[in-house]
C-alpha positions in Angstrom: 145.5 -202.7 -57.2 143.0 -204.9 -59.3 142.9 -207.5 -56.9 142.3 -205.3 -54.3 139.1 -203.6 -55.6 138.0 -206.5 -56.0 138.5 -208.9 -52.9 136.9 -205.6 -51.2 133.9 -205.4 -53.3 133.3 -209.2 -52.8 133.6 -208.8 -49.2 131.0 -205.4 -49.1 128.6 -207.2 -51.4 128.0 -210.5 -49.0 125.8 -207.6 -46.9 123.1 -207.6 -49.5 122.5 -211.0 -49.1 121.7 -212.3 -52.8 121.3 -215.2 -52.6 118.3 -215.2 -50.1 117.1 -212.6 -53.1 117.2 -215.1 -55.5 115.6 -217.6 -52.9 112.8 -215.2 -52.8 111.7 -215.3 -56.4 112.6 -211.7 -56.2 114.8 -212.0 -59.1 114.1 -212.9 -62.4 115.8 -215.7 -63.7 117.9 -215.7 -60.3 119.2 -212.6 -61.5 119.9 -213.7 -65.1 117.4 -212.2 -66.7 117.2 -208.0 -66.3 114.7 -205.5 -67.5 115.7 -201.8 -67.4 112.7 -199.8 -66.1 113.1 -196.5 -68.5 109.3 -195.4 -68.2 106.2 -196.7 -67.3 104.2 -198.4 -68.8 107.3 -199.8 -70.8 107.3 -198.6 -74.5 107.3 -201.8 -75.8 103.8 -202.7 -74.4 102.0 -199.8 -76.2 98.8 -200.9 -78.8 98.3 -199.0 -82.2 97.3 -195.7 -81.9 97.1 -192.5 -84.0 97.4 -188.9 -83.0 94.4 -188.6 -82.3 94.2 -188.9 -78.7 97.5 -186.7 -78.1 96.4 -183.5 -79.1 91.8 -183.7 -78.6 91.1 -181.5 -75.6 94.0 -180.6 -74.8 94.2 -177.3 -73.5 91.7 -179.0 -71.5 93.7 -181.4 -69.7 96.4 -181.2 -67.0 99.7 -180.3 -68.1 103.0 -180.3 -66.5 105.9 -178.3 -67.9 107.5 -180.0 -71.3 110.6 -181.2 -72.4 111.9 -182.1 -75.6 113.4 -184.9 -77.7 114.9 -185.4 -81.1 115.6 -188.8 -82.7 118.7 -189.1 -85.6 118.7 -192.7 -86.6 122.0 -192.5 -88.6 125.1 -194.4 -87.2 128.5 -195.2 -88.9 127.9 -198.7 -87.7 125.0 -201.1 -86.1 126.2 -201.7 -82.8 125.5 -205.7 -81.2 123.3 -204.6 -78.2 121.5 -201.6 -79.8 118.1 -202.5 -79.9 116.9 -199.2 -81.8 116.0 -198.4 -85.1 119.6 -197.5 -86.9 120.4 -196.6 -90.9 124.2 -197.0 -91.1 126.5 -196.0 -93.6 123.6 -193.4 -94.9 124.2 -191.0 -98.2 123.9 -187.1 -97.2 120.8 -187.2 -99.6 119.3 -189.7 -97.2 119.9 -187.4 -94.0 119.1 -184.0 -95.6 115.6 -186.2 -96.5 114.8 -187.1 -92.9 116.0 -183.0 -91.6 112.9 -181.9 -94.0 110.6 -184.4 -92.6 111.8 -183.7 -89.1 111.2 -179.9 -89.4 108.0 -180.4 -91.1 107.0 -182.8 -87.7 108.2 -180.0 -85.7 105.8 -177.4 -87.5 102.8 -179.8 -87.2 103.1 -180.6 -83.6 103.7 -176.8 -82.8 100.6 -175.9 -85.0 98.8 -178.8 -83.6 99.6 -177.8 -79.9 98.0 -174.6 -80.8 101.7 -171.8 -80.5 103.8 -170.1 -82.1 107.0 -172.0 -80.1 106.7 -174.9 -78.0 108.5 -173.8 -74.3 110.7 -176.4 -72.9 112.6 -176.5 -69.8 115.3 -179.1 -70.7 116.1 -180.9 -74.1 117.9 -184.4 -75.2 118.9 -184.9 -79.0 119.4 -188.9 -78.9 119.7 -191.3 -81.1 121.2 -193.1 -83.2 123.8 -190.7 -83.3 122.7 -186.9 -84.0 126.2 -185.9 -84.7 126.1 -188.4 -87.8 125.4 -185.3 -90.1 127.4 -183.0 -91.8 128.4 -180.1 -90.1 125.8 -177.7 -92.3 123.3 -180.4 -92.0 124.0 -179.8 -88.1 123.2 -176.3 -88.7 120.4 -176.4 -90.9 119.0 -179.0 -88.2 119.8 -176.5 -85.0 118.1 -173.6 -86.5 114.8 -175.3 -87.3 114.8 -176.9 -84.0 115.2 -173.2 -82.6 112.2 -171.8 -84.8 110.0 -174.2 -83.6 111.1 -174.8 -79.8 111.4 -171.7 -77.5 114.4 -172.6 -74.8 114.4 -168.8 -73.0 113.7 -171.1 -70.2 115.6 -173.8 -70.5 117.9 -175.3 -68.4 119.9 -177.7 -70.5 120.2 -178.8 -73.6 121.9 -181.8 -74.1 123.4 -184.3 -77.6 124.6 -188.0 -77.6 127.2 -188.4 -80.0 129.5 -190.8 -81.2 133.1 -190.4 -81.0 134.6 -190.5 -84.7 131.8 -188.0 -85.3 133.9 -185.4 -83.1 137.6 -185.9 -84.9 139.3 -183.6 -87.6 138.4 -180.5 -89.3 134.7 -181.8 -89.9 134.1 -182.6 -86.2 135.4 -179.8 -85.0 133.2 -177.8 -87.1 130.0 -179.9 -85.6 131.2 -179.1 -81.7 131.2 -175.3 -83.3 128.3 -175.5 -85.1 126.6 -177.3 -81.4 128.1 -174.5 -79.2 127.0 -171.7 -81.4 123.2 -173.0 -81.3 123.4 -173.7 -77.4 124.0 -177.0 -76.8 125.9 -177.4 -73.7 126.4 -180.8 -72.7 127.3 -183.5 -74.7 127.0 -187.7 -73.6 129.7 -189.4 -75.6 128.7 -193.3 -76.9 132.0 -194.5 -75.1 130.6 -197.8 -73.8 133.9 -199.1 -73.0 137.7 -198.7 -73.0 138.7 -201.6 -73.8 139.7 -202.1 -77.3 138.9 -205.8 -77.3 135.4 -205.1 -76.3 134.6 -202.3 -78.2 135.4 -204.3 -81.3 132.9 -207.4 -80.0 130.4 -204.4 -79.4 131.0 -203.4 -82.7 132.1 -200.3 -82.2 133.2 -197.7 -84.9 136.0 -195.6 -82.4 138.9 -197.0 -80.5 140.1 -195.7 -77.3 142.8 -193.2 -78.9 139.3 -191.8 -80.6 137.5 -191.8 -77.6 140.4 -189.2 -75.7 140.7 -187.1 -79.0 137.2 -186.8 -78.9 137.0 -185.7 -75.3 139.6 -183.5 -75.8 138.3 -181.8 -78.8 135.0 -181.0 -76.8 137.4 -179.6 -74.0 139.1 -177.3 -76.9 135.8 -175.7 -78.3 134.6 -175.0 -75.0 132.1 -177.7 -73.7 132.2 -177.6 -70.0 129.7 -180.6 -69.2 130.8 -183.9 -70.9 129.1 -187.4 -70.2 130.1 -190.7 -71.5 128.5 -193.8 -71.4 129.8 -197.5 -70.3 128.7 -200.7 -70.3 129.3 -203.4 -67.9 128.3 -207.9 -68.4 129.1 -207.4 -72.2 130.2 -211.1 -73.0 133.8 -211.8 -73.1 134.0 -209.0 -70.7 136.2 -210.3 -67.1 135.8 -208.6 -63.9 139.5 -207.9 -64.5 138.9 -206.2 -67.2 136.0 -204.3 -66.1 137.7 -203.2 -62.8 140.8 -201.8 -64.9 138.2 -199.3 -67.4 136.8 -198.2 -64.6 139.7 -197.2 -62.4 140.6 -195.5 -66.2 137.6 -193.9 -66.2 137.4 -191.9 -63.1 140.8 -190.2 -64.8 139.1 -189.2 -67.8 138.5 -185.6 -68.5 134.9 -186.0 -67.9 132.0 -184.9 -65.7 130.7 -187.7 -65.4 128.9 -191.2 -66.9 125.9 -193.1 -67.1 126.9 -196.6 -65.9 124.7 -199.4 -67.6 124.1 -203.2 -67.3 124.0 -204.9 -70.9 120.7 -205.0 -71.8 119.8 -208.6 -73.9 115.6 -208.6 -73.7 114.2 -206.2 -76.4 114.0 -202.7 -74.9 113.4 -200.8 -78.8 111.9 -201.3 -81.6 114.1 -203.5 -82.9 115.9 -206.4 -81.3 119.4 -205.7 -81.1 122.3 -208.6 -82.8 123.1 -209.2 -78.9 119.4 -211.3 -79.2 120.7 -213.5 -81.6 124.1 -214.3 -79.9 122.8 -215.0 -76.4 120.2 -217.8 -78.2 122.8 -219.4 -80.2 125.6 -218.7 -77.2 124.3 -218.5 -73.8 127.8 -219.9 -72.2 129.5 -216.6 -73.7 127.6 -214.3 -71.5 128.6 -213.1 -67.9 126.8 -214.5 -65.2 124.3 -212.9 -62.8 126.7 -213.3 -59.9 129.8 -211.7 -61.5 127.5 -209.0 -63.1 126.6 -208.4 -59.8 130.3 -207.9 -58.5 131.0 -205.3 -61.7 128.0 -203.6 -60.6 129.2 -203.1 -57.3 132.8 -202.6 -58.3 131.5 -199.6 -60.6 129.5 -197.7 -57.7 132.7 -198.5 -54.8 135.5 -196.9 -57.6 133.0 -194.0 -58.5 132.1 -192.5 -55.6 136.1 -193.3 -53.9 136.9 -191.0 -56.8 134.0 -188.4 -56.9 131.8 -189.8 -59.0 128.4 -189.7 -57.3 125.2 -191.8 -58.3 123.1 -188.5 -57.9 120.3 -190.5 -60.3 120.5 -194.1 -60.7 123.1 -195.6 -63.0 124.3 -191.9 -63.1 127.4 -190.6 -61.5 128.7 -186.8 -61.7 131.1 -184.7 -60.1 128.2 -182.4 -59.4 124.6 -182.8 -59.3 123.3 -180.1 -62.0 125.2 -182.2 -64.5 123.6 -184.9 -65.7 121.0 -184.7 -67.9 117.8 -182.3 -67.1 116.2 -184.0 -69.8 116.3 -187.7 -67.9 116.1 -185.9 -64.7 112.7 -184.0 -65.9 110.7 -186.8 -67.0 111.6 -189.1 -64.8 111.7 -187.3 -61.4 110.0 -184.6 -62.1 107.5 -186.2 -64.6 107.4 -183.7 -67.2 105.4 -183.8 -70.4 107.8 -184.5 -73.7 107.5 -183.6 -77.1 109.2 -186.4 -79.3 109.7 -185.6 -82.5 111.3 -188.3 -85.1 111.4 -191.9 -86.3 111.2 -194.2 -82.9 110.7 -190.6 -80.7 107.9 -190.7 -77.7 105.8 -188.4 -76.2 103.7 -187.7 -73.4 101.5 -184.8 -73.2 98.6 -184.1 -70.9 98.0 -187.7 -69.9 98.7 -189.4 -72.8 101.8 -191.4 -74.1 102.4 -191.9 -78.0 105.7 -193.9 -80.0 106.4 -192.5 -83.1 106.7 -195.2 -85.9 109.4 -197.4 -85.7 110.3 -198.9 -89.0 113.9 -198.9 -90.5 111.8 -198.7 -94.1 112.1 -194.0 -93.7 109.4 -194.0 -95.8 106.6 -195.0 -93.9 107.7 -192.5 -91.2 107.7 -190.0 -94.2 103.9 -190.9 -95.6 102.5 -189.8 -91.4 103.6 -186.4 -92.1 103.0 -185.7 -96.0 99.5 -186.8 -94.9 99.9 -184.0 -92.0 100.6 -185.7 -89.3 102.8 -186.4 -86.4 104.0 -190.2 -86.7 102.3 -191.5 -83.9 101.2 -195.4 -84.2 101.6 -196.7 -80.8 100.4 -195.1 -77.5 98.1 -195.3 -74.7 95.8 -192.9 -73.2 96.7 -193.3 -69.6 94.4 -194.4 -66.7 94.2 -194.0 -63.0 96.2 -197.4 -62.3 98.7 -195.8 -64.7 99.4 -192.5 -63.0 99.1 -194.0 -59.8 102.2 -196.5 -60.5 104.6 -194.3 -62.7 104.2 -191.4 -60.1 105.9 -194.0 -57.7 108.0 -195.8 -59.7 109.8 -193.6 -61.7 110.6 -191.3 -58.7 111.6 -193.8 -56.5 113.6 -195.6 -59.1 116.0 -192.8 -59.8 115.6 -190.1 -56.8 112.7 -190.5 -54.0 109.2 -190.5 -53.9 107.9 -187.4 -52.1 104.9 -188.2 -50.3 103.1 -184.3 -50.6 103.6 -184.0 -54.4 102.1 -188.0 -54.9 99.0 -187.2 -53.1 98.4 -183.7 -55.4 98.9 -185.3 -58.8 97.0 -188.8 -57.4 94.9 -187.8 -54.5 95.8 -190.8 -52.6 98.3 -191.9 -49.8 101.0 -193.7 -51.4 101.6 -195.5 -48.3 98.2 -197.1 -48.6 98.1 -197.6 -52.3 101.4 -199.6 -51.8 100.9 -201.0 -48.2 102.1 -204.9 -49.1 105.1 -204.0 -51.5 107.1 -201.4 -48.9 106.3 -203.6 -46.3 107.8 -206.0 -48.1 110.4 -203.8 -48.8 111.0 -202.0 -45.8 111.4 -205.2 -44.1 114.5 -206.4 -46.4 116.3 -203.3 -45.9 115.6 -202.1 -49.6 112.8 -199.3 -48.8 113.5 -196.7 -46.3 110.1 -194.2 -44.9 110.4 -190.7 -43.0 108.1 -188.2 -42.4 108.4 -186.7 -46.3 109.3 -189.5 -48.9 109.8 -192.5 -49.7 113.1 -193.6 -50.9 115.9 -196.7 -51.8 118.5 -197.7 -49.8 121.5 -198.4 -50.8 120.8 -202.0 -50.9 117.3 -200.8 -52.4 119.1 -198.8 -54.7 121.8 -201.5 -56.4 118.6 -203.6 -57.4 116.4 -200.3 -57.8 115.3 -201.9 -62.0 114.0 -204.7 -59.9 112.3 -203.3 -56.9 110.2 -201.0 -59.7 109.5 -203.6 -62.0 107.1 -205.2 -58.6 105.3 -201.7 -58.6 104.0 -202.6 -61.6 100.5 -203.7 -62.9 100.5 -207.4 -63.5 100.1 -207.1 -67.0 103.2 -205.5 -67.6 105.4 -207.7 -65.7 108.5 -208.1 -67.7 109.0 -211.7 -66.9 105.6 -213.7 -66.5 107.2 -216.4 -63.9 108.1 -213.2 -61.3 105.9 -213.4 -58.4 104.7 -209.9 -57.4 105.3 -208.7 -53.6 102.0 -207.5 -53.6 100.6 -210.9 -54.4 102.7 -213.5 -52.4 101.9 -211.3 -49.4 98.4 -212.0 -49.8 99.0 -215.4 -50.6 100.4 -216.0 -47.0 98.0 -213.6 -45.5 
């Protein structure tokens, strides 16, 4: 059956033509290098900034409705490709610390924004892993985030977690503790179910873990459960890959966020995976065979009911995956990030919250009363322009009508050369309302957004950008 996914998804993937891609200069590195477009501009181009410009004026400015996110840097281990800031091993001293600070950042940036709560419509506790506390810490943590957010209107609210975190009496009591606070999906830090890979990824669950996990969420009545896998980890054979996928579409899950392995520097911190693809480069999968797991992933998921409703996301139903991603990404909502490495963007303006494994320094920001903003950028024209195309067209469709009201332009004009371009190779389909991928569009959707960007943050400097190669042979 293995060899038969796979001959057909060699056969279905000739269609996109890749190699004339790679040809094209379209893909970085021929395809070897990748750059997941999460937001734009890309976190990891921000300059030093305080919190100044987040919060002066601001009833003042345009606001869209808010979401919110919290950030729990405690792991039980540092996994390889994390490229986030992560305290493993940590004391309970050390977490019921950083739950003072955090509340105390909660209370500032409510008093700041001027209310008594701050209304979300959709919330996302990442991390890190934010089931890493104890149970009461859990609790402690839920009811401050509860004084200080009002969620009367919100649609989801939704917890990564890690899956030893979830076994026995104590994890039992933190799906309790989760349920009885209103959380009501949970993403599970799967990444694989191979036990093999999860111990090269580092890893601190096994694949027994993994389905006592998942089955302890079942028992306590979670009714929306996500995992998340991750496909080109080194070592990693198309075999291999097409056997945990065919095992994951028989999980008892709703569904899972299906992710290339990420090696450029995404975070704050450069993940271990860095350092092994400079000192190993052979021990990586190649471009072409992470293409074919690519592939293989979206052919076994939607044969089995798995549908990529937002990119790299794949449900059983749409109203599943996260509101949180689907909010700020589609729908460009506002965010209120509280926590070490947390983001925000409010009114026009994005902010990073200190990134330092050193707590302390994230501490100082708020016993000095304030939020721990030190990276952000006050956004221009150029900038809402691009991410009010990018980011929808990435991960849904751009709708022509709501462009022109937040940008006042035609997007079709603004972005003449690059859909032509586009339109041309089959990638960008146009009707009479949006804009939107095809599939073809859609399996290289990182890099078809990353040429929507402003030159100066291109990812890769030796990309050519559509836009400018078209008016080179103008």
């Amino acid at each position: 059956m293995v060899t038969d996914w796979i001959k057909r998804a060699q056969a279905e993937l000739r269609h996109y033509n890749i190699d004339e891609l790679k040809d094209s200069g379209f893909l970085a590195g021929r395809g070897e290098k990748f750059f997941p477009v999460i937001g734009y501009p890309p976190l990891t181009m921000y300059r030093d900034m305080d919190e100044t410009p987040l919060f002066s004026n601001l009833a003042q400015r345009r606001r869209d409705p808010l979401s919110a996110y919290l950030h729990v840097p405690f792991c039980p281990t540092r996994c390889t490709y994390c490229h986030w800031i992560t305290k493993t091993r940590s004391k309970s001293s050390e977490v019921d610390m950083y739950i003072d600070y955090l509340e105390r950042e909660m209370d500032l940036y409510r008093t700041k924004m001027g209310v008594d709560a701050i209304k979300v419509k959709s919330v996302l506790w990442g991390g890190g892993t934010p089931t890493y506390p104890e149970p009461k810490q859990l609790e402690r943590l839920l009811s401050a985030f509860h004084r200080h957010f009002d969620l009367s209107e919100c649609t989801q609210f939704s917890v990564e977690a890690e899956p030893t975190t979830l076994l026995g009496e104590d994890g039992l009591a933190r799906l309790r503790v989760m349920k009885d606070y209103g959380v009501d999906r949970i993403s599970l830090g799967v990444q694989s179910l191979d036990d093999q890979v999860l111990r090269t990824m580092a890893r601190a669950h096994d694949h027994r873990q993994t389905l006592e996990s998942i089955a302890n969420m079942r028992a306590t009545g979670f009714d929306n459960i996500f995992i998340d896998l991750i496909y080109g980890y080194p070592g990693q054979t198309i075999e291999q890959l097409t056997a945990e996928m065919l095992a994951a579409v028989t999980l008892d899950v709703d569904g899972y966020q299906l992710y290339r392995l990420r090696i450029k520097q995404h975070g704050d911190r450069p993940g271990k995976i860095v350092d092994q693809f400079q000192r190993q480069p052979d021990r990586f999968v190649q471009a072409d065979a992470v293409f074919l797991m690519k592939y293989l992933g979206i052919l076994i998921s939607e044969e089995h009911g798995y549908h990529e409703y937002q990119r790299r996301v794949f449900a059983r139903k749409p109203h599943m995956i996260s509101h949180y991603l689907r909010d700020w990404c589609c729908g460009l909502h506002d965010v209120v990030g509280v926590g070490v490495s947390s983001w925000s963007n409010l009114g026009g303006v994005f902010t990073q919250n200190i990134g330092e494994h050193d707590l302390s320094k994230y501490y100082s920001y708020i016993d000095a009363g304030k939020v721990s903003v030190n990276r952000g950028k006050v956004r221009d024209a150029d900038d809402e322009l691009r991410r009010s195309f990018i980011l929808p067209l990435k991960n849904s469709f751009v709708d022509k009508a709501r462009f022109r009201a937040r940008t006042g332009k035609d997007a079709g004009a603004v972005f003449a050369a690059e859909l032509a371009w586009f339109k041309d190779n089959g990638m960008i389909v146009e009707d009479d309302r949006r804009f939107q991928l095809s599939a073809k569009g859609g399996f290289f959707a990182d890099e078809v957004a990353t040429q929507f960007f402003n030159k100066q943050y291109m990812p890769f400097a030796e990309v050519p950008r559509v836009a400018d190669w078209v008016a080179d042979t103008a």
